[in-house]
Each structure stands twice: as C-alpha cells, then as structure tokens.
N, C-alpha and C positions, 0 to 999 in steps of 0.2 A: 465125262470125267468127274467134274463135282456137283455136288448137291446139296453144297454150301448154300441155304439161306437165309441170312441173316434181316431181321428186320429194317429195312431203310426206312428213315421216316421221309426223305427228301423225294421220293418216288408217288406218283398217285398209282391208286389202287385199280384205276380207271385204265394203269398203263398194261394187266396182262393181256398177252399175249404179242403186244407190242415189238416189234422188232429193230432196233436200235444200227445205224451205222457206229464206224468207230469216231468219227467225228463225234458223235452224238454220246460215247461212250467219255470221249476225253473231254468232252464239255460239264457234263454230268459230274464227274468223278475228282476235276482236276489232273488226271494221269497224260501225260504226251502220247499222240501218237507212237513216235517210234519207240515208247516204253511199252505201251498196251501191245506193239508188236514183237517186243523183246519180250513179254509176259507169256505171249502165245508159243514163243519157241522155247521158252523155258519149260513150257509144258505145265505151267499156272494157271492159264485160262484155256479153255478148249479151242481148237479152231473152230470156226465160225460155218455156219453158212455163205455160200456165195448168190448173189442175184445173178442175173440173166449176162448183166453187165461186170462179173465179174467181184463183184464188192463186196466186202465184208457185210455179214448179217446179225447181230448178235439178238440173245434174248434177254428178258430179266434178269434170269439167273448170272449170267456173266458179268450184267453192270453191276448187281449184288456181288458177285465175288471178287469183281474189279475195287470197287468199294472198300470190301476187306481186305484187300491186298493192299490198296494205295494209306488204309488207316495203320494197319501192320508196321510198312515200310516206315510212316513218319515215327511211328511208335521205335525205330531199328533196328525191327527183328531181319535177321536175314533170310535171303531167299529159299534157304533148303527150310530154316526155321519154320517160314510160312508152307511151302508147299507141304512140310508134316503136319499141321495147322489143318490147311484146307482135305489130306488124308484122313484126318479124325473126326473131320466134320463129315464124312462121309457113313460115321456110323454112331448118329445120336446118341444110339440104346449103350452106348460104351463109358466104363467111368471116364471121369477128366482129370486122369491124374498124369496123365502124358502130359496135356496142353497145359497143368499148371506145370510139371516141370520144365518146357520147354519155355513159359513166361517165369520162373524161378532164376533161371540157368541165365537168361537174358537178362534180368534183373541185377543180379551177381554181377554181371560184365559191364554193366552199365554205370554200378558204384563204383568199381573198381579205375574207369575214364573218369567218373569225377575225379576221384582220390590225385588222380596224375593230376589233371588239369589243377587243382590245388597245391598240388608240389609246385608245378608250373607257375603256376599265378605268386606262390609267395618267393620263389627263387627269381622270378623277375622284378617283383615288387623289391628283393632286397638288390637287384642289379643297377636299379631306377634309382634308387635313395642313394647310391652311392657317385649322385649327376654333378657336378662344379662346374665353374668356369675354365674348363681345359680346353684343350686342341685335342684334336682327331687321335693324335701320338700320345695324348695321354689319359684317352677317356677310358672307361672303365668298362662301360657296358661293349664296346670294341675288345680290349683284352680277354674280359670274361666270357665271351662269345670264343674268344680263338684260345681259350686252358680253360677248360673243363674243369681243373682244378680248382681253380677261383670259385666254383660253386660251392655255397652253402650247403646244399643237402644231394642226394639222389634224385634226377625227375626224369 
C-alpha cells in the first residue's frame, strides 16, 4: 500500500529488517492497540503479516507510517486528509502542492475553531462578571444559559 517513509530519528538504523508486533508498534509510537487496528481497516496501514501463531507482523515501513499517522492525527488533520497524505507520498517525483493544499485548507479550519473558542471565551467571560450575591432564581449565568438572547455577541 504505502511507501511512505519518512525519517524517524527515534528508530535505530540497526532495526531494518526487523519485524515489529502491534504491541511493539503501540509502544513505539504511542497509538492504542485498538486504534492501530482501526488504522488497518481504514485501510491507513497495510495489513500485516501473520506468524505461525496467528499475530500481527509488521515492518519498518508501517511503524514509519504509523508514526505519521499518529503525528498527523495530533496535528487534526483528519482521516481521509491523511490517507490523501500517505496517496502522495506514494509518488515523491510529484509537485506538493496537493499536500500544501490540503495542510492550507486544514489550517483555515483550524483558525476559524480559534475564532469560535474566542467568541466563546469572551461571551462567558461577560456571563461570569455579571456574578452577585443571588439565589439560584436570580443568578444570571442560569438565565443566560436558558435566553440565548441575553448573549452579547454570536458564538
């Protein structure tokens, strides 16, 4: 499937050929088991090899792109974002003007959740300042909670 590989520094060089269980993938990488196997039926990671006894086998290349999957994910790109991601990596000799669009387009969305979260933050902040010494019947951040209308701004 991919041939995504990206430089790990965290890997010795002493490890190709190495064949990794998934334990050994989710220790490595920080990623859960049952994510590395939601990864695989997403059809993110290849399936694996099987040993004698049935076990996952993986190579370098998977924990490399397990790797860039699990740094992707923290970064929030989502998962079709990545899987075109790990697509493009499949042909170096290609420009990268996909993959900056695709980290453009992410970016965009990304300011646009600050934006809210700051409406957020200063429409509570004005809900907060309006605190006294009342009862439950007359407190404010209660009301303004149940009439939307009492809010300052859009958030």
């Amino acid at each position: 499937m991919t041939v995504f590989r990206p430089e790990v520094r965290s890997f010795n060089v002493g490890e190709m050929g190495r064949m990794y269980t998934i334990g050994d993938l989710s220790r490595r990488t920080g990623v859960k088991i049952p994510t590395i196997r939601y990864y695989e039926q997403m059809g993110l990671l290849a399936a694996p090899e099987r040993s004698e006894g049935n076990q996952r086998r993986y190579e370098k290349r998977e924990l490399e792109t397990l790797a860039f999957i699990r740094h992707a994910r923290d970064l929030g790109l989502s998962i079709e974002a990545i899987r075109d991601l790990l697509a493009l990596s499949e042909h170096p000799e290609r420009p990268c003007g996909e993959a900056d669009r695709i980290a453009t387009e992410h970016l965009a969305s990304v300011r646009e959740k600050i934006a809210q979260l700051r409406r957020l933050e200063h429409e509570l902040e004005r809900i907060v300042a309006c605190h006294g010494d009342h009862t439950i019947g007359d407190c404010y951040v209660i009301r303004a909670l149940a009439d939307h209308s009492l809010c300052g701004n859009e958030h």
